[in-house]
Backbone as XML, in Angstrom:
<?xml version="1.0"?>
<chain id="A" units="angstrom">
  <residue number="1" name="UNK">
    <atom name="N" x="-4.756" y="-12.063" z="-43.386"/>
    <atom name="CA" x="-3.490" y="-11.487" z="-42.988"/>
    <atom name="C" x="-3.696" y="-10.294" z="-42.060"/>
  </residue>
  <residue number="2" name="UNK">
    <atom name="N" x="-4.648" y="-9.392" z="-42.030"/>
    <atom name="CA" x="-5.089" y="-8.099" z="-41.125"/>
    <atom name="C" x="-5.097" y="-8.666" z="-40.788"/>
  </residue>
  <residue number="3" name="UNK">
    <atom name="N" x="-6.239" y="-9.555" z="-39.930"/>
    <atom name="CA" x="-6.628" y="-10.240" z="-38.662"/>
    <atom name="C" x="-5.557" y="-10.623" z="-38.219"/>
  </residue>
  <residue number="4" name="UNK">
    <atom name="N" x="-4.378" y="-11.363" z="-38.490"/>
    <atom name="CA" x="-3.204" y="-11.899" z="-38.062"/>
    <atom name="C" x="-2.543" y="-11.078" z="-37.399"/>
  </residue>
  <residue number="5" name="UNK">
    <atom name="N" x="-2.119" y="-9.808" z="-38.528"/>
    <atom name="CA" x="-1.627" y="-8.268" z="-37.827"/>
    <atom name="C" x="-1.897" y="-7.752" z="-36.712"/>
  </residue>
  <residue number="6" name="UNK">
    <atom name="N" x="-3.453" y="-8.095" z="-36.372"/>
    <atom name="CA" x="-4.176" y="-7.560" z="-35.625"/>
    <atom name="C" x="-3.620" y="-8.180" z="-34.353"/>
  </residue>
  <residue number="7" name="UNK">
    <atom name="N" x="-3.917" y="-9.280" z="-34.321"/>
    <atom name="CA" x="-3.299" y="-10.249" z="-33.367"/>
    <atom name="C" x="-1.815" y="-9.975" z="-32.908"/>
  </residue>
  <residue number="8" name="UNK">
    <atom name="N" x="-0.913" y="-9.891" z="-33.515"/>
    <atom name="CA" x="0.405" y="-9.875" z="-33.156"/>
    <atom name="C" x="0.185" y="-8.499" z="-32.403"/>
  </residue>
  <residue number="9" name="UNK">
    <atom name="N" x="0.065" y="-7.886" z="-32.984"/>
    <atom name="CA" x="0.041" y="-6.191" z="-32.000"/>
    <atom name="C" x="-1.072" y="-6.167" z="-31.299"/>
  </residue>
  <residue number="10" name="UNK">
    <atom name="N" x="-1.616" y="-7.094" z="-30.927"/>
    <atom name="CA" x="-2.985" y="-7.547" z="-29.750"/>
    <atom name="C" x="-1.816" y="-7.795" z="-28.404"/>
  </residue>
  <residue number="11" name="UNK">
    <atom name="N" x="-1.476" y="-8.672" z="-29.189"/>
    <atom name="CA" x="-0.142" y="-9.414" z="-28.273"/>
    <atom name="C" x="1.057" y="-8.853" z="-27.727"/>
  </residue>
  <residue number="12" name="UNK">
    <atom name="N" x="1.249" y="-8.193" z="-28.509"/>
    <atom name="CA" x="2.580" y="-7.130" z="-28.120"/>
    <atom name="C" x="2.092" y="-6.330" z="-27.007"/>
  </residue>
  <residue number="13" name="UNK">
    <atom name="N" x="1.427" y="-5.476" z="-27.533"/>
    <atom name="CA" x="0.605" y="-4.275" z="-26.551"/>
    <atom name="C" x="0.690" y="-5.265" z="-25.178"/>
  </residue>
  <residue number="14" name="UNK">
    <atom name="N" x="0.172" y="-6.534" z="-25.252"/>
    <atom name="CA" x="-0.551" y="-6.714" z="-23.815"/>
    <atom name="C" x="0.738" y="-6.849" z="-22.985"/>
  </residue>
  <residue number="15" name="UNK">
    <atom name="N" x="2.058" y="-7.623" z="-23.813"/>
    <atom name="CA" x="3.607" y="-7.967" z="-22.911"/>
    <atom name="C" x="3.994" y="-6.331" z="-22.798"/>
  </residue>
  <residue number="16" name="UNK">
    <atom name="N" x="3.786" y="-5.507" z="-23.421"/>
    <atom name="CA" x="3.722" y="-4.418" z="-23.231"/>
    <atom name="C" x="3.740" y="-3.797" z="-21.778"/>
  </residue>
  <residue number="17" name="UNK">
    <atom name="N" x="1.976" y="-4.129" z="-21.737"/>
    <atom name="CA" x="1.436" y="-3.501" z="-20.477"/>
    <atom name="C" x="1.848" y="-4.245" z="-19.185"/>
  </residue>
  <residue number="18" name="UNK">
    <atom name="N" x="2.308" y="-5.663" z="-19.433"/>
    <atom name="CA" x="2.637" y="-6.553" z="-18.673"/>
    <atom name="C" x="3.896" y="-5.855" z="-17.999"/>
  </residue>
  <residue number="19" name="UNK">
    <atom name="N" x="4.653" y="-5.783" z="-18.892"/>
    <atom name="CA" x="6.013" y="-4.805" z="-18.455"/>
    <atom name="C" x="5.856" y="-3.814" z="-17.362"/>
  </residue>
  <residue number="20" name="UNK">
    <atom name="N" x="4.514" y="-2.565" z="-18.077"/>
    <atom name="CA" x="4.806" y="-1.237" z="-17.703"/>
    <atom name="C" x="4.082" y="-1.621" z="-16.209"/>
  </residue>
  <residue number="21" name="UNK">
    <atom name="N" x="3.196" y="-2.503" z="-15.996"/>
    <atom name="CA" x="2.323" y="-2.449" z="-14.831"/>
    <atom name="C" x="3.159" y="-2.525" z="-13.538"/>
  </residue>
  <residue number="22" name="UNK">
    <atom name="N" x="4.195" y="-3.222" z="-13.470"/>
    <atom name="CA" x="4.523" y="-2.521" z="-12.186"/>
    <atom name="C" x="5.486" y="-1.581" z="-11.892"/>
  </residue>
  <residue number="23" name="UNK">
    <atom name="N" x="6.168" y="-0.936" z="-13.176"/>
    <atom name="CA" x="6.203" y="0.727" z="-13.183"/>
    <atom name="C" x="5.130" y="1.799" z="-12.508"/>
  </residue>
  <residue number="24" name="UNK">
    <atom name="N" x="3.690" y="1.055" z="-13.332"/>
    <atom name="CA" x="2.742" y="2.329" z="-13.075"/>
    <atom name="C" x="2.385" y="2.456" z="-11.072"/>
  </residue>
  <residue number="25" name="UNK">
    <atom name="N" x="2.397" y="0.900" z="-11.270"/>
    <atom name="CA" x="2.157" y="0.989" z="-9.795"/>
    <atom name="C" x="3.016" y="1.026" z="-8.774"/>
  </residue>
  <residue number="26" name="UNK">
    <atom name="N" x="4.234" y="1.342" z="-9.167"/>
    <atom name="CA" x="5.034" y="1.710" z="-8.399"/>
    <atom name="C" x="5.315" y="3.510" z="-8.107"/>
  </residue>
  <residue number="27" name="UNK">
    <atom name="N" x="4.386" y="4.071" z="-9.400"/>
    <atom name="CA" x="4.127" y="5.538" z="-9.619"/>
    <atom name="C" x="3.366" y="5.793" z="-8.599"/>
  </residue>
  <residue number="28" name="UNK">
    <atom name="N" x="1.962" y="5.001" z="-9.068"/>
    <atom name="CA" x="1.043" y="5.430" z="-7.913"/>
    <atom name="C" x="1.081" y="5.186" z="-6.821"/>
  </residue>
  <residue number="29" name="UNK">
    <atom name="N" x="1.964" y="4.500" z="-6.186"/>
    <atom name="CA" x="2.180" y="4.213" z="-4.523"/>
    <atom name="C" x="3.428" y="5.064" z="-4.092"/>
  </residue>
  <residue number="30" name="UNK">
    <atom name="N" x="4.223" y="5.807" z="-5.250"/>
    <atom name="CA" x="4.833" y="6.733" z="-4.688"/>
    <atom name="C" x="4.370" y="8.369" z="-4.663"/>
  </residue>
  <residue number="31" name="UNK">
    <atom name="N" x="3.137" y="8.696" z="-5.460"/>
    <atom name="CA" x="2.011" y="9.779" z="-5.085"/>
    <atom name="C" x="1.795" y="9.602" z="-4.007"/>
  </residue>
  <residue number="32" name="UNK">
    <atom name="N" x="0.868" y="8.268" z="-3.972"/>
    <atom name="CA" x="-0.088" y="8.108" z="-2.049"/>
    <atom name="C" x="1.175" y="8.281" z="-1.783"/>
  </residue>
  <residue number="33" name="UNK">
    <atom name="N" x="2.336" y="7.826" z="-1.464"/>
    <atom name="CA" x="3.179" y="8.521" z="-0.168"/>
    <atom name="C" x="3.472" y="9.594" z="-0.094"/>
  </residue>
  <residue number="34" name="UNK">
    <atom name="N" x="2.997" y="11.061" z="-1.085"/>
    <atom name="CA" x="3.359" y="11.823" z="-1.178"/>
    <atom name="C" x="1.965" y="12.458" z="-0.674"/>
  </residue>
  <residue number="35" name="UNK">
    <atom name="N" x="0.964" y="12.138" z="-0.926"/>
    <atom name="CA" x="0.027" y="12.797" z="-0.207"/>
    <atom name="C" x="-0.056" y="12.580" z="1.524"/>
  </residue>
  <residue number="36" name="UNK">
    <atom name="N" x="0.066" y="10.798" z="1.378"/>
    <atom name="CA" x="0.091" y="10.562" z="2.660"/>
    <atom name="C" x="0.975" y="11.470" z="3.844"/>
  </residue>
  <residue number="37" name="UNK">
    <atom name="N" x="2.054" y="11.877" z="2.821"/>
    <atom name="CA" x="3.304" y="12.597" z="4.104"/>
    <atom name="C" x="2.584" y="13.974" z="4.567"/>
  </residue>
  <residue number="38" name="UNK">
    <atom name="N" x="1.316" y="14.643" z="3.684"/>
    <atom name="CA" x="1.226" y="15.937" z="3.689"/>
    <atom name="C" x="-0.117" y="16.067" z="3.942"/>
  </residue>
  <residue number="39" name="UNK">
    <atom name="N" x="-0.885" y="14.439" z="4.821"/>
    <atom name="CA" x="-1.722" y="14.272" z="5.497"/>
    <atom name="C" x="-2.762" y="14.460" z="4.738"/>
  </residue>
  <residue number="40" name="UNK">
    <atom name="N" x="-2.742" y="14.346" z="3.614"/>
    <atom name="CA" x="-3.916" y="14.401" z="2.746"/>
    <atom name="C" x="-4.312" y="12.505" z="1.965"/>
  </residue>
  <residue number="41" name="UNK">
    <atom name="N" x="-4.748" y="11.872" z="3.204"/>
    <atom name="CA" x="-5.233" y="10.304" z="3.424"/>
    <atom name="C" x="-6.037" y="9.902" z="2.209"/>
  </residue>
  <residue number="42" name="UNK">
    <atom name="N" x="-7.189" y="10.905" z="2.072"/>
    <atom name="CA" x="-8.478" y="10.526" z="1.261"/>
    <atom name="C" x="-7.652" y="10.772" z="-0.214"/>
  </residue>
  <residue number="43" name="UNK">
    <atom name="N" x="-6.805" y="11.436" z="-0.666"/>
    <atom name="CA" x="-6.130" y="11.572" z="-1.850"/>
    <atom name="C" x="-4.951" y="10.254" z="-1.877"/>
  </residue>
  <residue number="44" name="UNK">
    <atom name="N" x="-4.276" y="9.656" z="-0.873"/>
    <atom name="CA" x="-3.835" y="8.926" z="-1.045"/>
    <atom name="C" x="-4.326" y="7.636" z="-0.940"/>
  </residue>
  <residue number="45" name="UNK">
    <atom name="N" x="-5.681" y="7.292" z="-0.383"/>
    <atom name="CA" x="-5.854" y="6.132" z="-0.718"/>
    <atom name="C" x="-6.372" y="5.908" z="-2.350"/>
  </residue>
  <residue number="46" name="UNK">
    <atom name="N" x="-6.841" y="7.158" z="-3.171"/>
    <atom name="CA" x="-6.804" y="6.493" z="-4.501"/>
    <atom name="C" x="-5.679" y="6.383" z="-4.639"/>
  </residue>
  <residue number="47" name="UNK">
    <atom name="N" x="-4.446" y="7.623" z="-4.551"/>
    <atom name="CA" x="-2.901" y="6.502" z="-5.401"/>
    <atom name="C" x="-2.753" y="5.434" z="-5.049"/>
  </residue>
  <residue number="48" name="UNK">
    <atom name="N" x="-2.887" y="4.539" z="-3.912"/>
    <atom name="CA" x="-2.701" y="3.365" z="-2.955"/>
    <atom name="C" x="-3.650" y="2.355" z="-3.611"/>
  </residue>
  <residue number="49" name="UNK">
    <atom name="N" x="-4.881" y="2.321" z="-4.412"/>
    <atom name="CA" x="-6.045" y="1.876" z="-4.789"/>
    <atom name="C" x="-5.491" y="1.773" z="-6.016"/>
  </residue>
  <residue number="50" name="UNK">
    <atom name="N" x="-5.230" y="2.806" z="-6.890"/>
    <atom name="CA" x="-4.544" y="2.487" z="-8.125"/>
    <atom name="C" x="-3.410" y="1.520" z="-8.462"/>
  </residue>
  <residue number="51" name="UNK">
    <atom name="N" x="-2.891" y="1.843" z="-7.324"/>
    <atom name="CA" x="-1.343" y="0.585" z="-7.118"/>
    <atom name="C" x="-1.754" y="-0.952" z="-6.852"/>
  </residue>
  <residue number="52" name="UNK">
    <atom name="N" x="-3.163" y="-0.811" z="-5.609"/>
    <atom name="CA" x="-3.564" y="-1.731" z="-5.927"/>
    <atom name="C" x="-4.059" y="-2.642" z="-7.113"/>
  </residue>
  <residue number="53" name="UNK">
    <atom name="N" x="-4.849" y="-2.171" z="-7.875"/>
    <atom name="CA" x="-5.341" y="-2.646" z="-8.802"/>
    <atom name="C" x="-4.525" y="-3.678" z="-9.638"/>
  </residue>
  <residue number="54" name="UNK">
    <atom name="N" x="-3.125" y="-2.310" z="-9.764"/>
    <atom name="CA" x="-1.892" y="-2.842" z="-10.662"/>
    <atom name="C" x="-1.240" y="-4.028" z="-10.096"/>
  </residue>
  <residue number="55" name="UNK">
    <atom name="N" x="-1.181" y="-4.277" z="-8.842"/>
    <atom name="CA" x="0.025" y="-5.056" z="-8.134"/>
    <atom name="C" x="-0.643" y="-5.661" z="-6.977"/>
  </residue>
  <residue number="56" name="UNK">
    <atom name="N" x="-1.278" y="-6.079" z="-7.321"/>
    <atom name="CA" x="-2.553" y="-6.712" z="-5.860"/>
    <atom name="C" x="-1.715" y="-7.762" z="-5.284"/>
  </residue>
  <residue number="57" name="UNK">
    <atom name="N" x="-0.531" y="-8.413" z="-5.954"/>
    <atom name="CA" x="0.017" y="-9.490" z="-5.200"/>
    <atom name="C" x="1.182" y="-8.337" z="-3.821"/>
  </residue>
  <residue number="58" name="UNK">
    <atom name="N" x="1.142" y="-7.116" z="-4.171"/>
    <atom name="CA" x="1.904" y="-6.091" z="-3.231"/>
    <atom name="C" x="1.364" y="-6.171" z="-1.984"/>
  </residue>
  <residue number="59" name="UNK">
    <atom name="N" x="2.053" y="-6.667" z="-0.728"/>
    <atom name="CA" x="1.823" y="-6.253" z="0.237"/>
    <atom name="C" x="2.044" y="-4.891" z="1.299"/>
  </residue>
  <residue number="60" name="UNK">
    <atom name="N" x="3.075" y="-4.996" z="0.668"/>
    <atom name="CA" x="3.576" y="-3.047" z="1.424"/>
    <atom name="C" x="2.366" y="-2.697" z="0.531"/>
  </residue>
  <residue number="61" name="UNK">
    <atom name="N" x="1.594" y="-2.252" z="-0.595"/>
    <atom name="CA" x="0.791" y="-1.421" z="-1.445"/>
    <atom name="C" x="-0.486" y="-1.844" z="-0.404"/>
  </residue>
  <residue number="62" name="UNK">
    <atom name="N" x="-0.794" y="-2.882" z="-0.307"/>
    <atom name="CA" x="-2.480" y="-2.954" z="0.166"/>
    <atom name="C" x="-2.180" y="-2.666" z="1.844"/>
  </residue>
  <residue number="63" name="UNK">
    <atom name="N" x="-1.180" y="-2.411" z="2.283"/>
    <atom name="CA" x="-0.995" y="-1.835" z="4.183"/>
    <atom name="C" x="-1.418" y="-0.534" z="3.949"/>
  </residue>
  <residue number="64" name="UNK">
    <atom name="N" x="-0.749" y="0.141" z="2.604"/>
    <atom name="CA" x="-0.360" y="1.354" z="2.728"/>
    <atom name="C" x="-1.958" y="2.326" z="2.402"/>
  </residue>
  <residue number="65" name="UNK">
    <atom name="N" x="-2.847" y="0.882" z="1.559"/>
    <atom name="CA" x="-3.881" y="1.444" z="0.997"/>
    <atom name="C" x="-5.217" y="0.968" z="2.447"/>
  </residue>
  <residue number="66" name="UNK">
    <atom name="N" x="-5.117" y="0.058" z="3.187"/>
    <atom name="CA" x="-5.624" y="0.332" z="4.452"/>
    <atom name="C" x="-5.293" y="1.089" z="5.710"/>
  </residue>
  <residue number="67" name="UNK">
    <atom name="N" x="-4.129" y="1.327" z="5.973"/>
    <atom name="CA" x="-3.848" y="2.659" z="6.909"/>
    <atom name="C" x="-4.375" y="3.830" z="6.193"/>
  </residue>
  <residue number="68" name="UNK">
    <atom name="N" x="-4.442" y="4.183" z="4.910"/>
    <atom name="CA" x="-4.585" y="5.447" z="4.378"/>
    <atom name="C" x="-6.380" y="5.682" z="4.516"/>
  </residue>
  <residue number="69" name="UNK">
    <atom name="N" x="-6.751" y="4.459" z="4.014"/>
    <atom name="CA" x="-8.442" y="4.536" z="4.566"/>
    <atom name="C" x="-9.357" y="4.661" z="5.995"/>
  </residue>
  <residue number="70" name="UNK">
    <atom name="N" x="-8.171" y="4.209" z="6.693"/>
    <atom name="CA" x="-8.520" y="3.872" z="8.403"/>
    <atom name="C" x="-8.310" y="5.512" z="8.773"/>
  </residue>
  <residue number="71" name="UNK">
    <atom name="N" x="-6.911" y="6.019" z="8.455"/>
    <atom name="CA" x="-6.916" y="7.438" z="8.563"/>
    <atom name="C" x="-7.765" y="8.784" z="8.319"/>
  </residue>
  <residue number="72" name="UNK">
    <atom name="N" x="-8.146" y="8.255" z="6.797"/>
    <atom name="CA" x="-9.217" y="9.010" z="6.087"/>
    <atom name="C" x="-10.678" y="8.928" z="6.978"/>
  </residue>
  <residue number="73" name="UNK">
    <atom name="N" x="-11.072" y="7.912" z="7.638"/>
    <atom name="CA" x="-12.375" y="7.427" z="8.058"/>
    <atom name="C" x="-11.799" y="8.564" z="9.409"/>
  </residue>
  <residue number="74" name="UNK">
    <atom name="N" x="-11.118" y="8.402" z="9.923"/>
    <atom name="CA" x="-10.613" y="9.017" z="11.567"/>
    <atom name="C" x="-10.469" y="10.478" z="11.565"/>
  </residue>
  <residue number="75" name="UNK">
    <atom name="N" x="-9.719" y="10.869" z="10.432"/>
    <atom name="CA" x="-9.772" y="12.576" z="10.331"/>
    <atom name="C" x="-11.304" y="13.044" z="9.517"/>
  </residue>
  <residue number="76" name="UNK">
    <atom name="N" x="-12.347" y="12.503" z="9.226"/>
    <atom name="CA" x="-13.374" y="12.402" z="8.847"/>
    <atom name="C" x="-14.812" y="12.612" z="10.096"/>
  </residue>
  <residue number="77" name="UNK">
    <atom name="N" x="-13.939" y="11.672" z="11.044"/>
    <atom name="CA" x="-15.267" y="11.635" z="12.181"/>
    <atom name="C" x="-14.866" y="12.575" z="12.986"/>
  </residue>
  <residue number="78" name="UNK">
    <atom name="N" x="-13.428" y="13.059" z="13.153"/>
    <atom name="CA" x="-13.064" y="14.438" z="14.091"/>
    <atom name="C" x="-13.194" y="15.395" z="13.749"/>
  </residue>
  <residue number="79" name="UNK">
    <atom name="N" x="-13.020" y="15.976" z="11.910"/>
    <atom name="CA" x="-14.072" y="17.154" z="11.477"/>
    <atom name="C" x="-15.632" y="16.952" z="11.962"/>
  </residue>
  <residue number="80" name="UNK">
    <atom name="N" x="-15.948" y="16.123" z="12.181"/>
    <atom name="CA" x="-17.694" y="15.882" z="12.377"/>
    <atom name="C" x="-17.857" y="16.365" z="13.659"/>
  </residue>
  <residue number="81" name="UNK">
    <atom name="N" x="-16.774" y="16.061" z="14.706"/>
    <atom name="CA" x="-17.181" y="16.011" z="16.075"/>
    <atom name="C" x="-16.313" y="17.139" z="16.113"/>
  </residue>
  <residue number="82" name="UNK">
    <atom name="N" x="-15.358" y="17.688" z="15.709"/>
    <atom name="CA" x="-15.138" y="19.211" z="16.175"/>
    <atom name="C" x="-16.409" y="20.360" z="15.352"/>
  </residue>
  <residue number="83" name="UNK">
    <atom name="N" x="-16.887" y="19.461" z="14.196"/>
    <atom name="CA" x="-18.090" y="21.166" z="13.536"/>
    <atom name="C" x="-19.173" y="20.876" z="15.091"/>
  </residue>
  <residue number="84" name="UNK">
    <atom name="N" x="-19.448" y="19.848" z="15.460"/>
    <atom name="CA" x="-20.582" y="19.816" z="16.778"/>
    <atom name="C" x="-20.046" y="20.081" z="17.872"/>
  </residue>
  <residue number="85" name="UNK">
    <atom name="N" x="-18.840" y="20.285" z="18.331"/>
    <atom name="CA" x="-18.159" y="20.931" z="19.750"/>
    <atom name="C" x="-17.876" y="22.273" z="19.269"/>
  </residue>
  <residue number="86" name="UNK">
    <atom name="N" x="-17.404" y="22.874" z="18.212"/>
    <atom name="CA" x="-17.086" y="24.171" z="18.074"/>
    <atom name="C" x="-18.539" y="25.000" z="17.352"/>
  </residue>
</chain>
């Protein structure tokens, strides 16, 4: 009968998480846009990465999580090349 218990609230939990998952990832893709707006890329591609994870069938989420990396890589190589020009 535990083991059974065990099971049912194995089960629950998971329709549970089934539920909350694209809540969460609708959390974390509204952070990355909040970093993203305030140009902070490399912080928003983890919220964007997290959303991914949650909602990988999301297409607005995985644009939002490759512009944010393409950005991050670009303001990355122009700190590099302004510390060697300045």
């Amino acid at each position: 009968m535990e083991c059974n218990l065990t099971h049912k609230t194995t089960f629950r939990e998971s329709l549970k998480q089934r539920q909350l998952k694209p809540k969460a990832a609708e959390m974390y893709y509204n952070c990355g846009l909040a970093y993203f707006s305030k140009g902070d890329y490399q912080q928003a591609s983890l919220e964007f990465g997290n959303a991914v994870r949650l909602a990988p069938e999301n297409e607005e989420m995985r644009e939002a999580l490759e512009k944010a990396r393409e950005l991050t890589i670009i303001c990355e190589i122009l700190r590099f090349l302004s510390s060697r020009i300045g």
